[in-house]
MOPAC internal coordinates of N, CA, C and O (Angstrom, degrees):
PM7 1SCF
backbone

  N    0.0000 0     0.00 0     0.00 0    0    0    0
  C    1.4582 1     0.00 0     0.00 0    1    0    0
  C    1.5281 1   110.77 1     0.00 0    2    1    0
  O    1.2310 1   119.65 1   136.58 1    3    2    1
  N    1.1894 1   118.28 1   -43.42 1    3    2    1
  C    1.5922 1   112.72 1   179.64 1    5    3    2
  C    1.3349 1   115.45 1   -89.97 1    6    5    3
  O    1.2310 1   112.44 1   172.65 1    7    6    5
  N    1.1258 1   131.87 1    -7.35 1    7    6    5
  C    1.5658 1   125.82 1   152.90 1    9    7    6
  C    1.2896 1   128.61 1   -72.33 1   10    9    7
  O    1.2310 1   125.86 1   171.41 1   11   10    9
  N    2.0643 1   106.34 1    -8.59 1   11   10    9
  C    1.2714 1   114.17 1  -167.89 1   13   11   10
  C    2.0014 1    89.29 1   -78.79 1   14   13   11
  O    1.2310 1   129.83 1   136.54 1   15   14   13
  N    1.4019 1    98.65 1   -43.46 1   15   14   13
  C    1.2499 1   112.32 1  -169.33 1   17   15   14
  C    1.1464 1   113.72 1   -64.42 1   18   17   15
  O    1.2310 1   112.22 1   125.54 1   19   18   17
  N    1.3405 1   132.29 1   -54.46 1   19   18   17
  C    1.3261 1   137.20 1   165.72 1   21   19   18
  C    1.6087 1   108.59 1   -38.81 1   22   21   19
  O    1.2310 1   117.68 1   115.99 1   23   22   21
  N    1.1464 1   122.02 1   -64.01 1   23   22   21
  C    1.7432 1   123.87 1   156.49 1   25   23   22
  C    1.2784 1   111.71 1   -30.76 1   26   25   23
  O    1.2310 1   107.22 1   129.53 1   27   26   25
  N    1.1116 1   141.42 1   -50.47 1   27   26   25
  C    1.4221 1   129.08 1  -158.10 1   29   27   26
  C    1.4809 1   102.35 1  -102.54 1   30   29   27
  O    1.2310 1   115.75 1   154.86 1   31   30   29
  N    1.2986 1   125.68 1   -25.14 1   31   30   29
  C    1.5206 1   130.69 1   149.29 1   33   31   30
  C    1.6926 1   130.54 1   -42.84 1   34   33   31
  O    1.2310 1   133.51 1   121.23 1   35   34   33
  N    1.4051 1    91.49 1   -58.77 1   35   34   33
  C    1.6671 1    93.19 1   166.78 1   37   35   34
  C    1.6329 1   134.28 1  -106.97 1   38   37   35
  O    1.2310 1   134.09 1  -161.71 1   39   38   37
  N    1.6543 1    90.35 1    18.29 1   39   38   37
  C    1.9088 1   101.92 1   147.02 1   41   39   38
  C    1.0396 1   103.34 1   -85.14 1   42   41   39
  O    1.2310 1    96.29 1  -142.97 1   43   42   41
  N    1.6614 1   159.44 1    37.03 1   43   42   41
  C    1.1435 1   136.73 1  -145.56 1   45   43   42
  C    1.6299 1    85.85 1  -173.99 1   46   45   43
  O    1.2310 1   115.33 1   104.77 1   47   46   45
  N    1.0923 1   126.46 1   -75.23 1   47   46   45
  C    1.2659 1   155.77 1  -143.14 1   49   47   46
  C    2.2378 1   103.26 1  -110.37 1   50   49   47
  O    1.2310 1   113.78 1  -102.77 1   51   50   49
  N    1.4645 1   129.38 1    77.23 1   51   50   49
  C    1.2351 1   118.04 1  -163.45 1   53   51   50
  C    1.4675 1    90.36 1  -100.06 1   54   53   51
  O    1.2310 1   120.66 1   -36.94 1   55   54   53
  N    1.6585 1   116.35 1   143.06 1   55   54   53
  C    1.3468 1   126.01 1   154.51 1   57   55   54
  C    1.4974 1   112.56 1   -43.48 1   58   57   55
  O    1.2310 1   111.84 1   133.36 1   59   58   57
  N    1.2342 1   132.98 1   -46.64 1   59   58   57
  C    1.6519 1   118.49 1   162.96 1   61   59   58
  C    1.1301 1   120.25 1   -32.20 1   62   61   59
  O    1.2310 1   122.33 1   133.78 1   63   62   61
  N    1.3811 1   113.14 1   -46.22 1   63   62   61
  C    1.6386 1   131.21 1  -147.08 1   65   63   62
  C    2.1853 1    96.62 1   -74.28 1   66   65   63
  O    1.2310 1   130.99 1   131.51 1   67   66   65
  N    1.5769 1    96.40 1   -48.49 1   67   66   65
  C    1.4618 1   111.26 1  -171.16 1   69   67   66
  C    2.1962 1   113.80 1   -82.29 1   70   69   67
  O    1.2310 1   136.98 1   172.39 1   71   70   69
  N    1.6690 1    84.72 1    -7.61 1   71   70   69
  C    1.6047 1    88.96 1   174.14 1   73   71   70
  C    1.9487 1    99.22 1  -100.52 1   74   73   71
  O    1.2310 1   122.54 1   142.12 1   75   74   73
  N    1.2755 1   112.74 1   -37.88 1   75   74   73
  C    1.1328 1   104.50 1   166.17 1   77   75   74
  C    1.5222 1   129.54 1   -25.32 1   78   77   75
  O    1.2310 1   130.85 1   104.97 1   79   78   77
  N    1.3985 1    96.67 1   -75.03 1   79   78   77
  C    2.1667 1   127.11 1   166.92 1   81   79   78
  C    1.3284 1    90.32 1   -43.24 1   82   81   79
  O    1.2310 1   113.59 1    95.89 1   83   82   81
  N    1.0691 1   129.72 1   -84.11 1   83   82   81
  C    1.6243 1   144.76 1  -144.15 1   85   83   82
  C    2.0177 1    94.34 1   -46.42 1   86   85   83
  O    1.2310 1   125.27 1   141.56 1   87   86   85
  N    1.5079 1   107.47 1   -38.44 1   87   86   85
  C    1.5679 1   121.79 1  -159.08 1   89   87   86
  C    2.0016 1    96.65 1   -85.64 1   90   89   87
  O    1.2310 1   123.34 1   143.45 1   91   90   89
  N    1.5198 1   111.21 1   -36.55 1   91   90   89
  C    1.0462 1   120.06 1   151.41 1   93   91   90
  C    1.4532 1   138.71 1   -39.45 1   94   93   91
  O    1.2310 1   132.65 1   123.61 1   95   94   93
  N    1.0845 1    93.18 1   -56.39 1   95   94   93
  C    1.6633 1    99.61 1   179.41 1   97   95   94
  C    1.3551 1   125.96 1   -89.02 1   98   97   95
  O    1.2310 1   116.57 1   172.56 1   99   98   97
  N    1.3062 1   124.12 1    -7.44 1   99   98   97
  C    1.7828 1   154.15 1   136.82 1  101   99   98
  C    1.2839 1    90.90 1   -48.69 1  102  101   99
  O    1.2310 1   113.81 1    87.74 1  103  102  101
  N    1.4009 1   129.31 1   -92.26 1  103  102  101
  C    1.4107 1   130.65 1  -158.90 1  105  103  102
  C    1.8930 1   104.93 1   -39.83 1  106  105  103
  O    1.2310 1   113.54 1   134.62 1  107  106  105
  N    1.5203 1   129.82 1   -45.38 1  107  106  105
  C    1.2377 1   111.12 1   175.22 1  109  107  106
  C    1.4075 1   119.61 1   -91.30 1  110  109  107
  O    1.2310 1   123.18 1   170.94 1  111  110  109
  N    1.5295 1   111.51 1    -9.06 1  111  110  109
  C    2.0041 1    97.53 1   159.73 1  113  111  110
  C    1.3827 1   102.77 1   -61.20 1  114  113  111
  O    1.2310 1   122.28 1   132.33 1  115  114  113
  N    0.9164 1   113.23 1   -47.67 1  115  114  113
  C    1.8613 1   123.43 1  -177.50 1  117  115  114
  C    1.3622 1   106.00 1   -10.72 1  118  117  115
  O    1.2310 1   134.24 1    90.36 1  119  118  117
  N    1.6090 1    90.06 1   -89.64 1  119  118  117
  C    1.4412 1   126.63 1   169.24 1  121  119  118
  C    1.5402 1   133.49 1   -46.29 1  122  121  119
  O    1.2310 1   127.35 1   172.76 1  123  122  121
  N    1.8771 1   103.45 1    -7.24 1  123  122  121
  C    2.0187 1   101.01 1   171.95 1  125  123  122
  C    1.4290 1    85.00 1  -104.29 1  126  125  123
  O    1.2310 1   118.35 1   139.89 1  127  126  125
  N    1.1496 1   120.75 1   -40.11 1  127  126  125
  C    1.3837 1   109.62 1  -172.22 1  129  127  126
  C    1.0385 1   122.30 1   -94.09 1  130  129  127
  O    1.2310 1   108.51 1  -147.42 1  131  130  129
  N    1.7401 1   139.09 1    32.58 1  131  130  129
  C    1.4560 1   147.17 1    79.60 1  133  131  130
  C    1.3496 1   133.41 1    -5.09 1  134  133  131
  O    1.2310 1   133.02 1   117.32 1  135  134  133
  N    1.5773 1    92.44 1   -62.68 1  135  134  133
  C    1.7334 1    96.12 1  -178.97 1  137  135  134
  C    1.3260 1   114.03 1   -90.84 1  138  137  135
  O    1.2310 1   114.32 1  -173.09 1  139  138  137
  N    1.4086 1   128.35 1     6.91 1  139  138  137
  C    1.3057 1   126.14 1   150.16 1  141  139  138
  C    1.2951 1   119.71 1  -101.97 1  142  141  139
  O    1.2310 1   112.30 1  -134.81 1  143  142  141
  N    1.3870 1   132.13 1    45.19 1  143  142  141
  C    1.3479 1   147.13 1   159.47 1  145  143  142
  C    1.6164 1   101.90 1   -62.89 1  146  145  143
  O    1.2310 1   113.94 1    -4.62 1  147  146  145
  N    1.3225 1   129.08 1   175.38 1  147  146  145
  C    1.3180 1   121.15 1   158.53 1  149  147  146
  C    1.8815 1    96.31 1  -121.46 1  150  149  147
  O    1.2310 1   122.37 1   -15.58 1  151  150  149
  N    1.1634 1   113.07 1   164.42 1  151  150  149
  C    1.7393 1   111.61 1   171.10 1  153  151  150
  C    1.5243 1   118.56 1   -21.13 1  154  153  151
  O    1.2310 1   131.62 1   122.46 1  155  154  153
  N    1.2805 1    95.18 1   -57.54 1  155  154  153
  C    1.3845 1   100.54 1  -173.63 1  157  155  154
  C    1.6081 1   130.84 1   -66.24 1  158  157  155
  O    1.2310 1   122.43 1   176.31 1  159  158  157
  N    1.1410 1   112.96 1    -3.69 1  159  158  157
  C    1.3209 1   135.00 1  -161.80 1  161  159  158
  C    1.8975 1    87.81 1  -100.26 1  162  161  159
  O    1.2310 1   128.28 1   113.44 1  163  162  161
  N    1.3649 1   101.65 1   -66.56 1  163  162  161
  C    1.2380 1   111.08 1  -159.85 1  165  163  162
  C    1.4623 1    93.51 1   -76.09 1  166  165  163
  O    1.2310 1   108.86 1   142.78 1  167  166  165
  N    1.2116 1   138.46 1   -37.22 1  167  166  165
  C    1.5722 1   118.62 1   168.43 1  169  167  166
  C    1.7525 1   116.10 1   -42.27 1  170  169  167
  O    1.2310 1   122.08 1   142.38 1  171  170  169
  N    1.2297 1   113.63 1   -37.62 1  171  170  169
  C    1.7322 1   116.58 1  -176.05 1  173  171  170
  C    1.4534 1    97.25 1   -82.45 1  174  173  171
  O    1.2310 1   113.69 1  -174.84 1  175  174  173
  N    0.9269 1   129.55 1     5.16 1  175  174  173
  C    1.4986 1   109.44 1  -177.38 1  177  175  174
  C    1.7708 1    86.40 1  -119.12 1  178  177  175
  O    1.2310 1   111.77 1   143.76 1  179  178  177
  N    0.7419 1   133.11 1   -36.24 1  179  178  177
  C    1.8876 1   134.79 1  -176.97 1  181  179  178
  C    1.3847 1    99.07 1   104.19 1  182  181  179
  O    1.2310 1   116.02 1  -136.17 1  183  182  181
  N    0.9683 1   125.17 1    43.83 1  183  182  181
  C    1.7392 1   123.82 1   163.38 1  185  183  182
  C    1.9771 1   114.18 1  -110.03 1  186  185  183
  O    1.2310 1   111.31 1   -54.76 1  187  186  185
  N    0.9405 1   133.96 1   125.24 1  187  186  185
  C    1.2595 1   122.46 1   155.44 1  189  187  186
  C    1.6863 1   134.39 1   -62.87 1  190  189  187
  O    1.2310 1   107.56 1     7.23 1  191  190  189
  N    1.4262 1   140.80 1  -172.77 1  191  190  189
  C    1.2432 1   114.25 1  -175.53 1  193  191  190
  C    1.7118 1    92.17 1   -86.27 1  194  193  191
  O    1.2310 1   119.40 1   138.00 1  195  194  193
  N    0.9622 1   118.76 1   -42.00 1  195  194  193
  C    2.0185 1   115.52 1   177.04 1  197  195  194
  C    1.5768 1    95.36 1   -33.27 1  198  197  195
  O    1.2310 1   129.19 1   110.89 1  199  198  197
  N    1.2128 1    99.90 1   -69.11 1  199  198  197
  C    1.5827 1    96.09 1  -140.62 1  201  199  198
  C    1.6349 1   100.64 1   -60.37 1  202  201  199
  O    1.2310 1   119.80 1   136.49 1  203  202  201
  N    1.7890 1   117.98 1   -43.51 1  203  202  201
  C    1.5976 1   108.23 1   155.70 1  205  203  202
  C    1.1087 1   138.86 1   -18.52 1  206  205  203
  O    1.2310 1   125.39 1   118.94 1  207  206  205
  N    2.1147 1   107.24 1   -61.06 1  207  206  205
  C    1.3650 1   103.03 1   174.65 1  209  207  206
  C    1.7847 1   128.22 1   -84.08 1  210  209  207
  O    1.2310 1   130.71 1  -166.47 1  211  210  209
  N    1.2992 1    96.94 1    13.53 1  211  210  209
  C    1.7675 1    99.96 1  -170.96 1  213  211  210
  C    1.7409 1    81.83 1  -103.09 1  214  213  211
  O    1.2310 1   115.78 1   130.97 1  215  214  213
  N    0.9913 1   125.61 1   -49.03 1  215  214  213
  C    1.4776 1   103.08 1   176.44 1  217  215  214
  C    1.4440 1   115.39 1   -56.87 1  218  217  215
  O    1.2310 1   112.17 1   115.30 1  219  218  217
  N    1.5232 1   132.37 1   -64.70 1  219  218  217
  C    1.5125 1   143.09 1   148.60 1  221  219  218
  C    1.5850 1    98.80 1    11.20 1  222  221  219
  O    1.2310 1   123.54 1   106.47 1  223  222  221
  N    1.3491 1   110.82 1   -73.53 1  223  222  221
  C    1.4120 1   121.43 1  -162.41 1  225  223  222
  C    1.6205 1   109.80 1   -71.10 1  226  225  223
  O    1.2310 1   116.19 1   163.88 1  227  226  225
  N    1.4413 1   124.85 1   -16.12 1  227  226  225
  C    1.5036 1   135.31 1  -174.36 1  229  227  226
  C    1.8486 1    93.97 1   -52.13 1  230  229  227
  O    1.2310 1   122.33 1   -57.32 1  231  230  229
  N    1.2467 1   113.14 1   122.68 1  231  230  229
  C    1.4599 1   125.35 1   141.31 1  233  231  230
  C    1.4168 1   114.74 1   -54.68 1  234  233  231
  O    1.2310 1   128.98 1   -48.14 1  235  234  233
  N    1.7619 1   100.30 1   131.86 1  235  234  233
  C    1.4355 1   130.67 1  -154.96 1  237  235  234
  C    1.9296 1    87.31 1   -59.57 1  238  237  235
  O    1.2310 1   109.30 1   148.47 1  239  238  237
  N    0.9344 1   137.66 1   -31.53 1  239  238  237
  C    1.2438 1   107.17 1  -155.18 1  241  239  238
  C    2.1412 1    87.23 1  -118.01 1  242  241  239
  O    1.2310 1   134.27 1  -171.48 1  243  242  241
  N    1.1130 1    90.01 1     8.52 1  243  242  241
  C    1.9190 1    76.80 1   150.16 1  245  243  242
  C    1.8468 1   132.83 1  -103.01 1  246  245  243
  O    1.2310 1   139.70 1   -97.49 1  247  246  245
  N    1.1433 1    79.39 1    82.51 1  247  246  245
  C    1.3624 1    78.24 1  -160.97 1  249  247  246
  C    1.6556 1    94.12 1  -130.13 1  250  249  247
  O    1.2310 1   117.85 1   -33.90 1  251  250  249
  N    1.6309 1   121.71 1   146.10 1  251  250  249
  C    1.6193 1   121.00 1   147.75 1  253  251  250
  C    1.2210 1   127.32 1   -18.00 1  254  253  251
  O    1.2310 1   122.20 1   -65.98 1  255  254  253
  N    1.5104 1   113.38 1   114.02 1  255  254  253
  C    1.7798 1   117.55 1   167.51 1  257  255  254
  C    1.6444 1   107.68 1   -48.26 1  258  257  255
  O    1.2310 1   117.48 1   171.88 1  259  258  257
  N    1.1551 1   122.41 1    -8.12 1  259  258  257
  C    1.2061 1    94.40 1  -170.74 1  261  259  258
  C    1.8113 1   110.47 1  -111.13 1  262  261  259
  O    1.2310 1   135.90 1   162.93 1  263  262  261
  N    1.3800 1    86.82 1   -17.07 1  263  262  261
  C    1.8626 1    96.20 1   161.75 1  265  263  262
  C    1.2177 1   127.13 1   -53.12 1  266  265  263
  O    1.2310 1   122.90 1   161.74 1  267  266  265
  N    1.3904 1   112.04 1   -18.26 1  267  266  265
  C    1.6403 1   126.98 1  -165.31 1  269  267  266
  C    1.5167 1   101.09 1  -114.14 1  270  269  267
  O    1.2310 1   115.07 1   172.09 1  271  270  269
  N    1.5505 1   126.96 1    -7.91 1  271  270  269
  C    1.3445 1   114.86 1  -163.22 1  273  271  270
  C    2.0750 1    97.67 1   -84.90 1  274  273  271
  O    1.2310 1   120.10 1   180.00 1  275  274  273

């Protein structure tokens, strides 16, 4: 009985599918806690505050194929 379930759970439900999301929702903590850098933060890393908040502002699914792989 619980392998039937487990079967019909993960025809439905793929570990890709939940590393995908999981890689998603990293990518926008990423990105608030980017734009709450202060200057100085983002000077050591080589970002300006623009270029911080234009990434900041990037919609979750514009992002590099390879960020998501």
């Amino acid at each position: 009985m619980l392998r039937a379930i487990q079967g019909r759970i993960s025809s439905r439900f793929r570990l890709s599918d939940s590393i995908s999301v999981a890689r998603l929702f990293v990518l926008r903590r990423t990105r608030t806690h980017l734009a709450k850098l202060d200057d100085h933060m983002l000077d050591d890393i080589g970002l300006t505050r623009a270029q911080a908040e234009t990434e900041a502002a990037r919609k979750l699914w514009d992002a590099p194929a390879h960020w998501l792989e």
